[in-house]
C-alpha positions as CSV (number, residue, x, y, z in Angstrom):
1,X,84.1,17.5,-12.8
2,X,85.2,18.6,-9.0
3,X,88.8,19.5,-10.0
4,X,87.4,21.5,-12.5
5,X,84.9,23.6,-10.6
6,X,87.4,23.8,-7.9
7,X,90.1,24.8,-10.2
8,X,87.5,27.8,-12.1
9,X,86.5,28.8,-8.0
10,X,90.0,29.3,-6.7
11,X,91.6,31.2,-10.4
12,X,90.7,35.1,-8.7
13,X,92.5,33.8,-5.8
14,X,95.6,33.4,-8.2
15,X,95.4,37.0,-9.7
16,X,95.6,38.7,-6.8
17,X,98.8,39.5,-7.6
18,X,97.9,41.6,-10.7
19,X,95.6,43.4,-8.1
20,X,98.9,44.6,-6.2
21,X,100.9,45.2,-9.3
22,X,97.7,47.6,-10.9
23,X,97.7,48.9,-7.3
24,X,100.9,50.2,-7.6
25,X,100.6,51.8,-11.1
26,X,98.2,54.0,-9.7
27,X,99.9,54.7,-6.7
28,X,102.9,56.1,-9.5
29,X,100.6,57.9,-11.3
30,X,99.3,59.9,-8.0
31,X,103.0,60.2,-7.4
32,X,103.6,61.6,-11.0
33,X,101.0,63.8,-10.3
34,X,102.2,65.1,-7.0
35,X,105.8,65.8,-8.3
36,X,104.2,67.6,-11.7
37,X,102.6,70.1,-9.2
38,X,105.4,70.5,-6.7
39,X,108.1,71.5,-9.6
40,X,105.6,73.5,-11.8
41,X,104.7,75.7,-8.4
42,X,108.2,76.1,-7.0
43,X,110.4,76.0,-10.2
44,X,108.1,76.9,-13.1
45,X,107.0,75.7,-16.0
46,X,110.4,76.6,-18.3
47,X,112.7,74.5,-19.6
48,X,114.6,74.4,-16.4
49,X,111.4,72.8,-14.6
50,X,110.7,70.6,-17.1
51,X,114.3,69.2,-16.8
52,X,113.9,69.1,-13.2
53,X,110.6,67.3,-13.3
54,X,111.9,64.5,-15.6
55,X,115.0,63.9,-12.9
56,X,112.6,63.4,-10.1
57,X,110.2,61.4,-11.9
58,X,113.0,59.2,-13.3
59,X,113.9,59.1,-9.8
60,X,110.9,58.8,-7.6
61,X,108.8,56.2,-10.0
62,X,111.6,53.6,-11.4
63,X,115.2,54.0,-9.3
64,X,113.5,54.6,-5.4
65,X,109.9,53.8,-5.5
66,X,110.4,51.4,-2.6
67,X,111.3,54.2,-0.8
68,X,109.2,56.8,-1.8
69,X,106.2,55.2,-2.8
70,X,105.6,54.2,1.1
71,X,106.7,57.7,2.0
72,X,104.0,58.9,-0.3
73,X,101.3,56.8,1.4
74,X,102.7,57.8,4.8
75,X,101.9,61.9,3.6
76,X,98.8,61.1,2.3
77,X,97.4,59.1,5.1
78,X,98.8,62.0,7.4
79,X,97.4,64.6,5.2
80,X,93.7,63.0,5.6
81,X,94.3,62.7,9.7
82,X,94.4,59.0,10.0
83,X,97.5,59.3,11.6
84,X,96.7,61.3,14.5
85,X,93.9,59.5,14.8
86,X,95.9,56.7,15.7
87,X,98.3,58.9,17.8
88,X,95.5,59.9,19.9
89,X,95.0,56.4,20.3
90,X,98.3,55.4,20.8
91,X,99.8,58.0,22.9
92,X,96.4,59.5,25.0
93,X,95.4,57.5,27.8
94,X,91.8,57.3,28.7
95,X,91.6,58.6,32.7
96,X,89.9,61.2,35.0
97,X,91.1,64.7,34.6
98,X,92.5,66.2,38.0
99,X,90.3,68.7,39.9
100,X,91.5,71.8,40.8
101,X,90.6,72.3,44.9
102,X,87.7,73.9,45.2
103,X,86.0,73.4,41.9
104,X,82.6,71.5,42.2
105,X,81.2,69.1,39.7
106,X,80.0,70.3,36.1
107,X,76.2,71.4,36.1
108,X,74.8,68.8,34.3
109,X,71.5,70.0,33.4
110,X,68.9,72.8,33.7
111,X,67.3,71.1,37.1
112,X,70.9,70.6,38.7
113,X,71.5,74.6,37.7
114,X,68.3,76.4,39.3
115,X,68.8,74.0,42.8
116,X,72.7,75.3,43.2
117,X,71.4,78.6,43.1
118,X,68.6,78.2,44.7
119,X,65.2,77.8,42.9
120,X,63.5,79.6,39.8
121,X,63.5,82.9,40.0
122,X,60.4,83.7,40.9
123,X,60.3,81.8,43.9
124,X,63.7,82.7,45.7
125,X,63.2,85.6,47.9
């Protein structure tokens, strides 16, 4: 009775697999996509373009998709900015920024403005 339940609780662990493998169907598909619309744009939709499309898709999704199926999610996270996001935290360190001599400190609200200059303006004479 334990084995069993154990064994019917710990199954979805085993098909994970098949997650990965429908994962990266759709990742071809995207990529199928992406190639249609690059050769119809710069090539057109002739014979010659259709040959050309079929060449790169035999290419892209079945010789090289090692390769360019992590290329492909390299563009697309850069095309939705997660990469500079991570740049910026990367590459930007957090500090002060230098002041310029002379330069005071930012007004930092409305009270902090009308006592630099000195008072509302009704009451400065």
């Amino acid at each position: 009775m334990i084995s069993t339940l154990l064994i019917t609780n710990f199954i979805p662990i085993l098909f994970f697999g098949e997650l990965l493998g429908d994962l990266t169907f759709i990742l071809k598909i995207f990529v199928l996509m992406g190639v249609f619309s690059y050769v119809m744009n710069h090539v057109g939709k002739g014979p010659l373009g259709v040959f050309i499309f079929a060449l790169i898709s035999w290419l892209v999704i079945f010789d090289y998709f090692a390769i360019f199926g992590s290329i492909y999610i390299l563009y697309i996270l850069l095309t939705f900015g997660l990469i500079s996001v991570i740049i910026d935290f990367m590459f930007i360190t957090p500090g002060p920024a230098p002041k310029a001599p002379g330069m005071g400190e930012p007004v930092g609200s409305g009270k902090d403005f009308t006592s630099r200059i000195g008072g509302p303006p009704l009451l400065r004479r």
